[in-house]
ChimeraX commands (.cxc) that place a marker at each C-alpha (Angstrom):
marker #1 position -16.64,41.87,6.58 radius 0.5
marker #1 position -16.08,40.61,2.83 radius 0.5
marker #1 position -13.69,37.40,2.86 radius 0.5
marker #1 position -13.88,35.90,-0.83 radius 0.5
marker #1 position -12.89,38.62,-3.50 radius 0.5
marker #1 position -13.12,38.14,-7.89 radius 0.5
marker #1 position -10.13,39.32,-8.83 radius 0.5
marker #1 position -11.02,43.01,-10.15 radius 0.5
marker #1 position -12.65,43.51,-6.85 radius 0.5
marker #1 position -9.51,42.74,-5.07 radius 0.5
marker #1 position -7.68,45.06,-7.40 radius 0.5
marker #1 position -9.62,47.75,-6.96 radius 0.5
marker #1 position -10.23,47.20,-2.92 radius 0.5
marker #1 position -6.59,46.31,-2.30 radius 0.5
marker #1 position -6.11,48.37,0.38 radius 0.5
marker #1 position -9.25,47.58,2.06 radius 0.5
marker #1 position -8.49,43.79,1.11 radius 0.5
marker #1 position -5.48,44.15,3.20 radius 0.5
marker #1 position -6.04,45.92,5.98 radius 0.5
marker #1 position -8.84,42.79,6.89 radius 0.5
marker #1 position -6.47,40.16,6.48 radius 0.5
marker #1 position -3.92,41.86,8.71 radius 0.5
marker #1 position -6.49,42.00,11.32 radius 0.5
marker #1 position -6.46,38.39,11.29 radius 0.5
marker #1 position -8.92,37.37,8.55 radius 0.5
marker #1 position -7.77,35.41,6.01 radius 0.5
marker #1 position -8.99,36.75,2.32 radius 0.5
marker #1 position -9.76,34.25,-0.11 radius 0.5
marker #1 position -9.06,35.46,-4.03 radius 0.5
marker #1 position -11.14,34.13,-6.60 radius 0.5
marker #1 position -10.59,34.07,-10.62 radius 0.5
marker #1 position -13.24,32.90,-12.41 radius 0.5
marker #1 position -15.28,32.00,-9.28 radius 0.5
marker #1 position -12.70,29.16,-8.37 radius 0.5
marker #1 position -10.37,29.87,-5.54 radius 0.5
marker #1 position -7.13,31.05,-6.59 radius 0.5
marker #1 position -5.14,32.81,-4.01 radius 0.5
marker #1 position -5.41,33.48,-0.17 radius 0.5
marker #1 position -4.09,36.58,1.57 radius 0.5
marker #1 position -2.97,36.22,5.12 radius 0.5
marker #1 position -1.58,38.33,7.50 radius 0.5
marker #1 position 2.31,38.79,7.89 radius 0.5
marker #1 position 2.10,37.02,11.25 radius 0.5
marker #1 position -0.30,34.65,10.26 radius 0.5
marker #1 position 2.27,33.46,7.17 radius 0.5
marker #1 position 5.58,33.59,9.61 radius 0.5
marker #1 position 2.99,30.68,11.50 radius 0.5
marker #1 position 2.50,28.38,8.69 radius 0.5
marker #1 position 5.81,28.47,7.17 radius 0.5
marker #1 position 7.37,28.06,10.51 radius 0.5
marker #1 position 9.74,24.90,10.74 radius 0.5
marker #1 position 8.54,22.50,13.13 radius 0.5
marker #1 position 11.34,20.13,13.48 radius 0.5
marker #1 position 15.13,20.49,13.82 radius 0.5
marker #1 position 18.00,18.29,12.81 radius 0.5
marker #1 position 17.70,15.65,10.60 radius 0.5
marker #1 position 20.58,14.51,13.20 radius 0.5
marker #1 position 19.02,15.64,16.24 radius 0.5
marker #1 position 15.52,13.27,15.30 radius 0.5
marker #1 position 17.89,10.35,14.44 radius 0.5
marker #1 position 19.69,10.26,17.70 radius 0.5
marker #1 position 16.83,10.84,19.80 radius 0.5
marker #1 position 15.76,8.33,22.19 radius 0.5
marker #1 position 12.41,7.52,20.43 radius 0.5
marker #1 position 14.39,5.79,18.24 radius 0.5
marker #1 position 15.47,2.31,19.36 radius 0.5
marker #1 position 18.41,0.89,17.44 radius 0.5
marker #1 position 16.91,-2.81,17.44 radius 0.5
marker #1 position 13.91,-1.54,15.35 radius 0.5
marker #1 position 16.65,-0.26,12.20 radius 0.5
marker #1 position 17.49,-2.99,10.27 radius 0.5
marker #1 position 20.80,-2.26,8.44 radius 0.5
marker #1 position 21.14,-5.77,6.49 radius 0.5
marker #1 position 21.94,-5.61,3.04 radius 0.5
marker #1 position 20.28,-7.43,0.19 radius 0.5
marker #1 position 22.90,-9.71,-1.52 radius 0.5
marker #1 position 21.51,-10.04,-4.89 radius 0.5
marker #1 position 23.17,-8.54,-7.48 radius 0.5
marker #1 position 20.88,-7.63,-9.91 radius 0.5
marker #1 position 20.24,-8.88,-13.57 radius 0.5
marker #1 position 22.76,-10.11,-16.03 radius 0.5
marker #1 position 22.58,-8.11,-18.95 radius 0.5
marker #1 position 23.86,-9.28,-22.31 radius 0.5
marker #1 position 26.12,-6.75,-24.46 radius 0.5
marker link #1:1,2 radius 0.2
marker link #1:2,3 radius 0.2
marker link #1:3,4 radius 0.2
marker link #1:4,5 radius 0.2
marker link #1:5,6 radius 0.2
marker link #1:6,7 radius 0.2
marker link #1:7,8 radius 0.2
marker link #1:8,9 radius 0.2
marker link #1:9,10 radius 0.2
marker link #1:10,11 radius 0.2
marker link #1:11,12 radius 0.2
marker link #1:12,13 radius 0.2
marker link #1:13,14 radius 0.2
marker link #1:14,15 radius 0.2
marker link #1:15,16 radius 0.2
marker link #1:16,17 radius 0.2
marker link #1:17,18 radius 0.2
marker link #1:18,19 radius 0.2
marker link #1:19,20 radius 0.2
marker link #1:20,21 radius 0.2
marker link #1:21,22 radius 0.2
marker link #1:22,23 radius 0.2
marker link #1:23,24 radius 0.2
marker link #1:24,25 radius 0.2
marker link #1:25,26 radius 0.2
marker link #1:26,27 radius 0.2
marker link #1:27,28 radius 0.2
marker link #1:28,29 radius 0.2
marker link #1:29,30 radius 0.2
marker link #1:30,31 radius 0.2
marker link #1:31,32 radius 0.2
marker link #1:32,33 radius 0.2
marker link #1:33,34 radius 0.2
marker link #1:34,35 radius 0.2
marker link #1:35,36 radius 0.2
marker link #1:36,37 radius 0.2
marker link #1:37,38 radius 0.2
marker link #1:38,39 radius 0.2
marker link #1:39,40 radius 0.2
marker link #1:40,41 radius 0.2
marker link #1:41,42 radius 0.2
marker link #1:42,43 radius 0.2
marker link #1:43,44 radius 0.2
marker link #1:44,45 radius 0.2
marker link #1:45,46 radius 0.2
marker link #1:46,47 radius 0.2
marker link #1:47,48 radius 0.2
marker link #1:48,49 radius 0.2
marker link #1:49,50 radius 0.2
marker link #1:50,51 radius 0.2
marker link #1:51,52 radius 0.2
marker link #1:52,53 radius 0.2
marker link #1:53,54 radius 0.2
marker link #1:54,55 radius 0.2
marker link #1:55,56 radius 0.2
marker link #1:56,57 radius 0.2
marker link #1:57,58 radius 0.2
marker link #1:58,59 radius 0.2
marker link #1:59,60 radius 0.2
marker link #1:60,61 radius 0.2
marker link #1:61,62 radius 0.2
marker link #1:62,63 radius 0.2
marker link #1:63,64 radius 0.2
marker link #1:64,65 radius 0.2
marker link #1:65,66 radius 0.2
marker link #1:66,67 radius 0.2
marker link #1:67,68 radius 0.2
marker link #1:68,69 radius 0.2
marker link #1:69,70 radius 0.2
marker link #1:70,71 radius 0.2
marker link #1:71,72 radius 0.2
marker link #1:72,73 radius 0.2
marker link #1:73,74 radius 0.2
marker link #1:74,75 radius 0.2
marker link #1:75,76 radius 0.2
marker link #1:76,77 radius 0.2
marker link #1:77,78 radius 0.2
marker link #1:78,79 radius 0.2
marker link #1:79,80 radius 0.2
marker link #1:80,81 radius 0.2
marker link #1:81,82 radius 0.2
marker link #1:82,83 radius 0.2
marker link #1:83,84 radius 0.2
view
């Protein structure tokens, strides 16, 4: 089973080039002999562009987080004078 395809190959095996990566085998696209594009499988994508986390909100107020380890003091210097 071919897994690394030059472009005109690809092209002209498209079908064929498909029909492996939906069976779970990722096809690897080359142009010029460098790596240039990777074909996947429609489940295989919906995987790896899956989100992993939730809330911004829901991480902050988890318990993980302990509020003595947040330091909310401010810096009191006011920056540079500048001269008009």
């Amino acid at each position: 089973m071919q897994t690394e395809w030059p472009l005109q190959e690809a092209r002209n095996n498209l079908s064929r080039l498909i029909k492996q990566a939906a069976a779970g085998a990722a096809q690897v696209v080359t142009l010029h002999g460098r790596p240039t594009a990777v074909v996947v499988s429609a489940e295989e994508y919906a995987r790896l562009t899956r989100r992993r986390a939730g809330k911004l909100s829901a991480a902050l107020l988890s318990p993980d987080i302990a509020g003595e380890d947040l330091d909310f003091s401010r810096d009191r210097d006011t920056g540079r004078i500048v001269e008009p």
